[in-house]
N, C-alpha and C positions, 0 to 999 in steps of 0.2 A: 505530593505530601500526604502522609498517612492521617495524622492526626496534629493540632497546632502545635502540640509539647513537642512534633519531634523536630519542628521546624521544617527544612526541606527533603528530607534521607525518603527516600520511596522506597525502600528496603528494609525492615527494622528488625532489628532483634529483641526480643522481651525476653530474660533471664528470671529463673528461680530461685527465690529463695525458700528452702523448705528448711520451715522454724520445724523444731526438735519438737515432741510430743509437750502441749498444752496441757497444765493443770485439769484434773476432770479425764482426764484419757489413761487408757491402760500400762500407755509406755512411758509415761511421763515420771519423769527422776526428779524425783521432789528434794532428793539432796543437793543437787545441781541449785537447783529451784530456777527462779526468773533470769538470776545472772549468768549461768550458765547458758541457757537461750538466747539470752541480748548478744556473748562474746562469741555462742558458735557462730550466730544468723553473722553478724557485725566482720567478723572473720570470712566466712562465704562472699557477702556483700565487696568489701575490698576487694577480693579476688576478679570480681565479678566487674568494677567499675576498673579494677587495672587494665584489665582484656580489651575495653572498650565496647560492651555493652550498651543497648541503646536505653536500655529501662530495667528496671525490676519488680517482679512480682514476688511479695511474697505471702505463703500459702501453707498450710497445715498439715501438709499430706503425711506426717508422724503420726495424727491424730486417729490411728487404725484400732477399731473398726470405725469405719466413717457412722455418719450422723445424718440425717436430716433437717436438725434442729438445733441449732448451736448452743451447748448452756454458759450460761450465764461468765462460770468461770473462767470458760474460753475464751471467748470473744472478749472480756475484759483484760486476759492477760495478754492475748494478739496485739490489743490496740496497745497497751503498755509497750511491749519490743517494738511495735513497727513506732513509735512514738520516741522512744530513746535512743533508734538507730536513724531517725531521722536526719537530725544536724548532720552526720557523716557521708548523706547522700548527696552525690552531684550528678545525678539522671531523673528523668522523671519514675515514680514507683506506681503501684497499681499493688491491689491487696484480692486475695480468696479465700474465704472461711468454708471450707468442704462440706456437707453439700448443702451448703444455705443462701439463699441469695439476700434474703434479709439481714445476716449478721455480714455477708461482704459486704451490703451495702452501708450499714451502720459504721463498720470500722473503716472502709473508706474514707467517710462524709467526715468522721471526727477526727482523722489522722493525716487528712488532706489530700488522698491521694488522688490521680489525675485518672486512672479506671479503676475498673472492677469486672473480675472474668468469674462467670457463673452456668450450669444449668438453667437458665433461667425458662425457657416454655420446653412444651412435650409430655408424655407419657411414656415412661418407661419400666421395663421390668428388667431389677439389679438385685445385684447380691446384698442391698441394705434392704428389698421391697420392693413395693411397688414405689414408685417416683413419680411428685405430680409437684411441680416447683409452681411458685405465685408470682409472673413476671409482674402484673399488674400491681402489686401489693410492693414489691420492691421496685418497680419504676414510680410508684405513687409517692415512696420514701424522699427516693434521692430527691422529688423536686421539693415536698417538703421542707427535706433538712437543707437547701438552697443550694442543691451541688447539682444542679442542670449542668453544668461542665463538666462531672466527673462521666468519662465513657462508659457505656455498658458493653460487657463483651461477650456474648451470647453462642456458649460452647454447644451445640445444636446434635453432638451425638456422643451421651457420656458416655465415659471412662468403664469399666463394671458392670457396664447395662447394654440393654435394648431395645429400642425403640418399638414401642407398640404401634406408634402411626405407620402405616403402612405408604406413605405418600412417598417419591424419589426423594434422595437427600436431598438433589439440589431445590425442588418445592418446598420441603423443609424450611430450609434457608431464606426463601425470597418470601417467605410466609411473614418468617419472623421480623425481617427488616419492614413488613409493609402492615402486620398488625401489631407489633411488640418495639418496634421502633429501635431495633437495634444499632449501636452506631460501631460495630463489626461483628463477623461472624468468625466462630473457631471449629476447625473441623479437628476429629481426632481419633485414635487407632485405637482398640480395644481394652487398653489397658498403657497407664502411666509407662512412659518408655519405649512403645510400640509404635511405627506411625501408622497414620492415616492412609486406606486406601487411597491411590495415587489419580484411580479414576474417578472417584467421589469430591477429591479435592479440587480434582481439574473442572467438574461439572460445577460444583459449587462457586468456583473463579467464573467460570464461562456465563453463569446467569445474573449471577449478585453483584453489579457492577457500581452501586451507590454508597458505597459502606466498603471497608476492605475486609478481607480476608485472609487470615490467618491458619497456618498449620499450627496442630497444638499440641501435640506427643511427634517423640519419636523423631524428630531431627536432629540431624547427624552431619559430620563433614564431607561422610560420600555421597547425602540425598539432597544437601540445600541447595546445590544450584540447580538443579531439577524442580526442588518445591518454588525457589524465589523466581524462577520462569512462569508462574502460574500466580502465587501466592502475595500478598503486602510485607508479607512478613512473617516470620516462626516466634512461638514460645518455644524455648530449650529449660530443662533440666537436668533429665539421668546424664545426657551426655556431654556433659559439662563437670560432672562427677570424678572421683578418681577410680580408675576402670571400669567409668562409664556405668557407675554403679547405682541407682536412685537413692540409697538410706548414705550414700559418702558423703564426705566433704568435697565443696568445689577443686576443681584442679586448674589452677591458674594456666598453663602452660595448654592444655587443651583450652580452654576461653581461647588464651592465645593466637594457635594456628585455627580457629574456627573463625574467629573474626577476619583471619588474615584473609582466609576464602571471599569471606561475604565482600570485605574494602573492594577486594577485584570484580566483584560481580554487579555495585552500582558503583 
């Protein structure tokens, strides 16, 4: 068992939802406006629980150029979609406000979700800056706002960046579960859609055995029995796309034969 939500599956799939550019961001089609958002996400979403998905994440990654500091209008119109596509949900969901772990943690807490996948420790040097994320500030939240139960899920080698700690990944890793309290670790390939080195991921499985682990970019129908030999589980997006595309729409028929793989594999 990965987590209680998923009940007994030791395998799991976590799906993306990537909401359409958020008010406040460059790409964002204000003629569309909110509804337009709620019926593309809500559209994907279907897609996504026809296949047989085990969960959904959804996440901002429209929101280009990324942030480290959510404003205001963001995170307010997040929590709205993932709020009105709620009742249509029958998985459990998880939320990410790119790159903040404060605002995931916020629209989490108030939109109920069961995690939250974040940057949340490290030093890195990325194409937004320098990067210096507040686990503490945002693990202080969640207990605040009384959501001890929402998971934290600690992306430990972001997307656009690089890691200035010089430590092995997999110390990385067991770093963060033993001072940062991480309740999974996500490992991930250089850029949304890419995956994770194969040897970083297998080191990261081989040390961190309290907490699962996850692949976070870049799985695919030809790598996941390879990653789920090692891994708890994958986050999927691009490839879940229609041709495999990160800015498409879901492609029901790829969900399809992707899940059909995973069924044979637990």
């Amino acid at each position: 068992m990965v987590f209680d939500f998923f009940g007994d599956k030791k395998k799991v799939v976590i799906s993306m939802s990537h909401i359409g550019a958020l008010p406040g961001s460059p790409l964002y089609d204000a003629k569309g406006g909110l509804n337009k958002l709620i019926d593309d996400a809500l559209a994907d979403v279907e897609k996504l629980q026809a296949g047989g998905v085990d969960a959904i994440m959804f996440g901002n990654e429209n929101d280009r150029p990324y942030v480290f500091k959510g404003a205001p209008s963001g995170i307010a119109a997040m929590s709205a979609i993932v709020q009105a596509i709620k009742p249509e949900l029958k998985v459990p969901f998880g939320v990410n406000y790119l790159w903040d772990p404060i605002a995931s943690v916020s629209i989490g807490a108030v939109t109920g979700a069961s995690f939250v996948r974040e940057i949340f420790t490290g030093v890195f040097a990325s194409d937004m800056g320098i990067w210096e994320p507040n686990c503490a500030e945002a693990s202080r939240l969640r207990h605040n706002l009384g959501r001890d139960d929402m998971k934290l899920l600690f992306n430990i080698n972001a997307e656009f960046a690089h890691s200035l700690d010089q430590r092995p990944i997999e110390l990385r890793a067991k770093s963060a579960v033993f001072s940062s309290l991480a309740d999974a670790i996500l490992v991930s390939g250089p850029i949304t859609g890419e995956p994770a080195d194969a040897s970083n991921l297998r080191k990261v499985c081989e040390t961190v055995t309290s907490v699962p682990v996850f692949a976070n970019t870049g799985v695919n129908i030809d790598n996941v029995t390879d990653i789920l030999n090692h891994a708890s589980g994958v986050v999927i997006g691009t490839h879940f796309k229609v041709d495999g595309y990160t800015w498409n729409a879901v492609d029901a028929d790829r969900v399809k034969r992707f899940m059909d793989v995973v069924a044979r594999l637990r």
